[in-house]
Structures are given as C-alpha cells and as structure tokens.
C-alpha positions as CSV (number, residue, x, y, z in Angstrom):
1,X,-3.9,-10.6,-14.6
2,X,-5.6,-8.5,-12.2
3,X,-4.7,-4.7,-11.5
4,X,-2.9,-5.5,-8.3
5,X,-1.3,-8.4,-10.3
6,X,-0.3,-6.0,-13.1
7,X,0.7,-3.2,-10.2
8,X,3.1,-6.5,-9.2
9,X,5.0,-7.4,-12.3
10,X,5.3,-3.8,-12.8
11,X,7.6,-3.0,-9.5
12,X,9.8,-6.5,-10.3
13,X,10.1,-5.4,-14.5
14,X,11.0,-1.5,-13.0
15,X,13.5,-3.1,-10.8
16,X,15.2,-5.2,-13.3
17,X,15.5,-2.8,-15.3
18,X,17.2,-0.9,-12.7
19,X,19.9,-3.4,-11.8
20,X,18.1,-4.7,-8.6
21,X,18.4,-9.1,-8.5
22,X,15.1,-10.5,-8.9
23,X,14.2,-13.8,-7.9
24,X,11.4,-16.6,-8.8
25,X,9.5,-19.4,-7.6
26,X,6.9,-21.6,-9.1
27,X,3.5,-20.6,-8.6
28,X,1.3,-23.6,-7.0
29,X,3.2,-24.5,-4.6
30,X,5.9,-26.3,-7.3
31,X,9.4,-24.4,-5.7
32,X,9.6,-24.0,-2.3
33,X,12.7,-22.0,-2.9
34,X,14.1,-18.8,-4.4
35,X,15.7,-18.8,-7.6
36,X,18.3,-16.3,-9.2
37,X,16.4,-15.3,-12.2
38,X,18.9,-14.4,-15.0
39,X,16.8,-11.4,-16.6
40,X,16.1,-12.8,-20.3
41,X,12.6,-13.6,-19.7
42,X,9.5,-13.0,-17.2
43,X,7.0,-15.8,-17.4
44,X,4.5,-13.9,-14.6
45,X,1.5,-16.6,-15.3
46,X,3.8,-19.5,-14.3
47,X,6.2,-18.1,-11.6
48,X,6.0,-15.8,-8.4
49,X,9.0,-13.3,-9.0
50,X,10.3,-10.4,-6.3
51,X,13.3,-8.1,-5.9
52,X,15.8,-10.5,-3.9
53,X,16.0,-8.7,-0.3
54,X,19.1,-7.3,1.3
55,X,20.5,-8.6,4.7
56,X,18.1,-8.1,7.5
57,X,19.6,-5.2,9.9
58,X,19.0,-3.9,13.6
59,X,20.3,-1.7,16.1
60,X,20.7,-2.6,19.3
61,X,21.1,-0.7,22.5
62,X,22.6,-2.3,25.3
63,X,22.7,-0.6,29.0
64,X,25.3,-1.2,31.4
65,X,23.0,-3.3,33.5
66,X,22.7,-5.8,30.3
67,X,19.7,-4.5,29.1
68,X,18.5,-4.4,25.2
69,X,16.2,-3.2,23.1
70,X,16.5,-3.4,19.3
71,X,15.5,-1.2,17.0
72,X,15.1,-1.2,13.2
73,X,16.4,2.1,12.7
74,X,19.6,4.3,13.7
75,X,17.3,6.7,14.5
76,X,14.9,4.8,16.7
77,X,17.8,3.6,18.4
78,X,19.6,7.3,19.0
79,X,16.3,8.3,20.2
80,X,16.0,5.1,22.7
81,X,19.4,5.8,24.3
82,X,20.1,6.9,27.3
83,X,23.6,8.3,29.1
84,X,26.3,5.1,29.1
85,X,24.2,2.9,26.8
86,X,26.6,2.0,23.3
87,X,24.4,1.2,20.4
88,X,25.2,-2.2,18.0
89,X,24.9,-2.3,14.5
90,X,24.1,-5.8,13.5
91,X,23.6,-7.1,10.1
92,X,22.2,-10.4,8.6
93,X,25.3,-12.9,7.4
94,X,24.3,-15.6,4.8
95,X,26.1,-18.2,3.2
C-alpha cells in the first residue's frame, strides 16, 4: 500500500472503531454499488471502503419576489439574508 493508501485505511479503521457505518465496493470496477460492511473484517487490497455519508443538507433563502439562493451552511445563509427573506432547511430523504 502506498502512504496515501495507508493515510486511507487508517481514517475508515479510526472510524469504525468509532461507531461510524462504513461501506465497501470492489476494487476494479467489480461493484458498482455500496455495500453495508458488517465490521468483522477489512480486506483493503480487494475492496474500496469509506465512512457511509449522511443525508446531503442546504439552506435555502427564498425572497418575497421568489428568489433563491442556497447555501451549504446556516451560517452562509444568515449572512445572505436580507429583511423579509425566510430561510429553508432542507435535508436529503432516501429510501
């Protein structure tokens, strides 16, 4: 393995060991998809493994004209707003 390979395996074994959900994939192309990876074993020469990523998230600010703009923090957002816009919290659903 190379550093930045080692560097790799090392942020997914931390995070397992922290609780986080990790998920794999075959390396080479064999998995297109992401796998629920049950934490007995790490095989990091045959599969591609990463902490499993939360909902994606946005704020939006909408004008009373209709206008918006959105923003990946609460913070950009607040700082974007101006007098009668309302800011949105929106949040990723999957199934």
């Amino acid at each position: 393995m190379t550093p930045n390979e080692l560097r790799e395996a090392a942020k997914v074994l931390i995070a397992a060991a922290d609780g986080k959900k990790i998920e794999y994939t075959g390396i080479h192309g064999t998995r297109t998809e992401w796998w629920h990876h049950n934490g007995s074993n790490f095989y990091f020469d045959t599969y591609d493994y990463r902490v499993k990523p939360g909902p994606l998230e946005c704020w939006i600010v909408l004008s009373p004209k209709g206008q918006i703009k959105a923003h990946p923090t609460i913070n950009s957002a607040e700082n974007w707003l101006n007098f009668g816009d309302k800011i949105i919290h929106m949040r990723e659903v999957k199934k």
